[in-house]
C-alpha distance (Angstrom), angle and dihedral (degrees) to the residues before:
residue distance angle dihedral
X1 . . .
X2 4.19 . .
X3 3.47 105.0 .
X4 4.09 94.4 163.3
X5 3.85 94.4 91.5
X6 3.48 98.3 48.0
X7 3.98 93.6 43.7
X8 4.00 83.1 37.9
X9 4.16 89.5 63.5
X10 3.93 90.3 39.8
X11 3.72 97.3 61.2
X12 3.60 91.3 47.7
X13 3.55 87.7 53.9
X14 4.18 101.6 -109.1
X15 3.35 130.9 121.6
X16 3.91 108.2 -110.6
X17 3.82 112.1 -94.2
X18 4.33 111.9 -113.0
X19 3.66 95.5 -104.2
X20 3.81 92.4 58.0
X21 3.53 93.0 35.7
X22 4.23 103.2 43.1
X23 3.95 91.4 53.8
X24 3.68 90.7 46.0
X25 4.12 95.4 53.0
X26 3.57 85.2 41.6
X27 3.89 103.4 58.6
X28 4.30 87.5 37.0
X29 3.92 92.5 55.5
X30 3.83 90.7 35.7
X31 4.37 87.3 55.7
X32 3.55 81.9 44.2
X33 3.74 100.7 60.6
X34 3.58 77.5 41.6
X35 4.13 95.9 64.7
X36 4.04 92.0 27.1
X37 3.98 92.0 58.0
X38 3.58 99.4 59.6
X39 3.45 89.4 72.1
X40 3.88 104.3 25.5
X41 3.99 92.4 103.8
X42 3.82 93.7 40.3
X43 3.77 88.6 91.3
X44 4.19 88.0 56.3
X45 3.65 90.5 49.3
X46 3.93 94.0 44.6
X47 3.58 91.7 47.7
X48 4.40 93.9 52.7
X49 3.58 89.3 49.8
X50 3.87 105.2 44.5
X51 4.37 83.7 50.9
X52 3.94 92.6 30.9
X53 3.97 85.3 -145.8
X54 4.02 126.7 94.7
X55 4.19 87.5 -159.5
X56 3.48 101.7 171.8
X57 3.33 104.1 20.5
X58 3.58 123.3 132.6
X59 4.18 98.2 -139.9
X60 3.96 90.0 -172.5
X61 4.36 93.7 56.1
X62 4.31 80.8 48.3
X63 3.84 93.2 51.0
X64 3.79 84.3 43.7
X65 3.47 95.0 51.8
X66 4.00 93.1 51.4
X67 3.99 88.5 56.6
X68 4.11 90.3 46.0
X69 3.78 94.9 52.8
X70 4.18 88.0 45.7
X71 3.80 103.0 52.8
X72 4.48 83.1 43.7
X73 3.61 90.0 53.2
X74 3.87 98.4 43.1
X75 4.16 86.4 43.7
X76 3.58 93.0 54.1
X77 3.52 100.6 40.8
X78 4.21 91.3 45.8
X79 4.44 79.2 48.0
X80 3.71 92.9 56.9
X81 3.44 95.8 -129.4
X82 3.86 127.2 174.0
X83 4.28 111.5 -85.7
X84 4.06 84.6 -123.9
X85 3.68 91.1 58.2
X86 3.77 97.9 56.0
X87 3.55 114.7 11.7
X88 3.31 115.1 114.9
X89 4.02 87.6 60.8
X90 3.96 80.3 83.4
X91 3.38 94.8 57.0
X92 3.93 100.3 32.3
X93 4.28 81.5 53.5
X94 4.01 88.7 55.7
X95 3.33 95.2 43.9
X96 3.93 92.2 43.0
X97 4.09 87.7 57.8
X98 3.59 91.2 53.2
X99 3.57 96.9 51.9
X100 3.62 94.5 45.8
X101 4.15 85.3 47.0
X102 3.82 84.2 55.4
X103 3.89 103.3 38.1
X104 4.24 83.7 56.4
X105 3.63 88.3 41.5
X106 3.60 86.2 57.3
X107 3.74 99.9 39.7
X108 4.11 93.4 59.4
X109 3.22 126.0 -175.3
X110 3.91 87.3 56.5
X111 3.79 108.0 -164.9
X112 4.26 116.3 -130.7
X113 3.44 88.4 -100.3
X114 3.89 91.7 63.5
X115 4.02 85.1 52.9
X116 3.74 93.7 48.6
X117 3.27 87.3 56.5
X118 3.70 102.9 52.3
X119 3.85 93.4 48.6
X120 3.80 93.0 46.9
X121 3.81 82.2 57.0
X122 3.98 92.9 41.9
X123 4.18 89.5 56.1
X124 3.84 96.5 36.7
X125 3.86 107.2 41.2
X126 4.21 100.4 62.2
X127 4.34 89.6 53.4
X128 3.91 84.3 50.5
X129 3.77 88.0 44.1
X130 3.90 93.5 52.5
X131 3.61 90.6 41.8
X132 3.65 91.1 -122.1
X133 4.02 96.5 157.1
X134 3.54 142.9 103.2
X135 4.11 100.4 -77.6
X136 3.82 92.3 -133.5
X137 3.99 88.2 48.0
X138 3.82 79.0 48.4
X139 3.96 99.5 60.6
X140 3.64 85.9 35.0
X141 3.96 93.1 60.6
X142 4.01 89.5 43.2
X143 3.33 98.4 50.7
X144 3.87 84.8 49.9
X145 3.78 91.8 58.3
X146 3.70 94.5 77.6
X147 3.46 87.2 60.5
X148 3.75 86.9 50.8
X149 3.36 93.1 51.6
X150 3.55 93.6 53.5
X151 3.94 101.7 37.7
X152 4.34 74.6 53.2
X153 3.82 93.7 64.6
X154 3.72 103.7 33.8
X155 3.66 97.2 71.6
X156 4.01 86.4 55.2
X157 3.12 89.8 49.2
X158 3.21 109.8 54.7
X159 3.76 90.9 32.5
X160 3.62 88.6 63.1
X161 3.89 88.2 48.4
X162 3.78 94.4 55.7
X163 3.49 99.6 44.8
X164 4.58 93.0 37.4
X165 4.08 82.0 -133.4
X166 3.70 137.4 92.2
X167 4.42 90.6 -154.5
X168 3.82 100.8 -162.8
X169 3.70 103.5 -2.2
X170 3.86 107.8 137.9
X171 3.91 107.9 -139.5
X172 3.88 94.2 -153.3
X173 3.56 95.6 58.3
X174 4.73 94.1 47.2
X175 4.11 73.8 48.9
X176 3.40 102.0 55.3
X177 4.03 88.2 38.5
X178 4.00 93.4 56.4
X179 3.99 89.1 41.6
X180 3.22 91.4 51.3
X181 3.99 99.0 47.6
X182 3.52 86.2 46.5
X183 3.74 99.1 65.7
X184 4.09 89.8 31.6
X185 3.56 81.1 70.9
X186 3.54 97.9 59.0
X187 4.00 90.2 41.2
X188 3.91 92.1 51.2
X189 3.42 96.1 51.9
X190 3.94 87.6 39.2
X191 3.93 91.0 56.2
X192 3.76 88.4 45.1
X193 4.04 83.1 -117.6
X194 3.97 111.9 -179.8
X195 3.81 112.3 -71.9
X196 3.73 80.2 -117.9
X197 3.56 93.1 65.8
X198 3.27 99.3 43.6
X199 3.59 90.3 49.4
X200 3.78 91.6 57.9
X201 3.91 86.9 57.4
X202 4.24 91.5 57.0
X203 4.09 86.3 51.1
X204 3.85 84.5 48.1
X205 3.94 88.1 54.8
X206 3.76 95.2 47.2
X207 3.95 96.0 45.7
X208 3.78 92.6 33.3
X209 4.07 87.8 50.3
X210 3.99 99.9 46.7
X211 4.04 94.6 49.8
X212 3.71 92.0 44.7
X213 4.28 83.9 49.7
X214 3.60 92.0 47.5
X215 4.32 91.1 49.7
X216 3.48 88.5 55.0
X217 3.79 103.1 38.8
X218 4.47 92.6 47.1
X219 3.45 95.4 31.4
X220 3.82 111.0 121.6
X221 4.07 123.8 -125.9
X222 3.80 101.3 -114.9
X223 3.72 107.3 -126.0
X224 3.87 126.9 -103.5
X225 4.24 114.3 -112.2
X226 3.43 113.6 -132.6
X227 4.16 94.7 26.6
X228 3.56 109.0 151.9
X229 3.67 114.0 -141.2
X230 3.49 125.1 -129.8
């Protein structure tokens, strides 16, 4: 980060002009997301194992989720693109395998299919990581991630709609997700990311947005100790 010009126009007493100052904000919020998303589903995973239950959770949209944040991390990394830019898809993809580790853990006796699944993932996801695919099967499987992404909310969503509750769903961690796609739009388009990516980031704000909406609107007053009934 060059923070000459902008200290340059402070110490002669002007405000820095926007193309100093726009790249600036942009690679300080983007290292920000960064720090901010290795923790950002700590909350979720707090939250299953202090109730030992993942009621209401929709285990597909979480397995969904976990395949999203892969194919983002092993596009931007085959892209070259800047650390600031796409970081915290590291640490979201961690985070995302220990939920999912958790949520099965929870959701014993887990059928072959659920096994299947996790060894398909185990033998596919380090060739995507190393980008060692065909490079049109590559933009192909990218450009299918939004798609992911979205297919990975939906079945929250609406299971939250059926049932008017959001179970286990921790409200810190949906906040820090829309916050955090928020200002990765601004960053994307600052860093002159791929459309695509920054495109992912608006889907990220709509999903993000309605499950944080629905955990306010269902969730349930918690009731006062030592209320005396009428």
């Amino acid at each position: 980060m060059d923070f000459g010009c902008a200290l340059g126009s402070l110490s002669n007493g002007q405000f820095p002009e926007k193309d100093c100052l726009l790249p600036l904000i942009s690679k300080l919020l983007g290292y920000a997301i960064v720090a901010a998303s290795t923790t950002v589903k700590l909350p979720q995973i707090l939250k299953i194992l202090q109730h030992k239950s993942v009621r209401g959770l929709s285990v597909v949209a979480f397995e969904l989720e976990l395949i999203g944040y892969t194919i983002a991390l092993a596009y931007c990394l085959h892209k070259g693109l800047p650390f600031s830019a796409f970081g915290e898809y590291l640490f979201l993809l961690i985070q995302a395998i220990i939920l999912v580790a958790i949520i099965y853990y929870f959701s014993q006796p887990l059928g072959m299919k659920t096994w299947m699944k996790g060894l398909l993932y185990c033998a596919v996801a380090p060739t995507v990581l190393a980008g060692q695919i065909d490079p049109v099967l590559f933009e192909a499987l990218y450009a299918s991630q939004h798609a992911i992404f979205l297919c990975a909310r939906i079945p929250q969503i609406w299971k939250n709609f059926k049932s008017k509750s959001t179970g286990e769903l921790s409200f810190l961690t949906f906040f820090m997700n829309f916050a955090g796609s928020m200002v990765r739009v601004f960053t994307s388009l600052q860093e002159k990311a791929p459309m695509s990516v920054a495109l992912g980031s608006v889907i990220g704000v709509l999903m993000n947005g309605t499950i944080l909406s629905q955990i306010i609107v269902y969730q349930k007053p918690t009731p006062q100790k030592g209320k005396k009934k009428d």
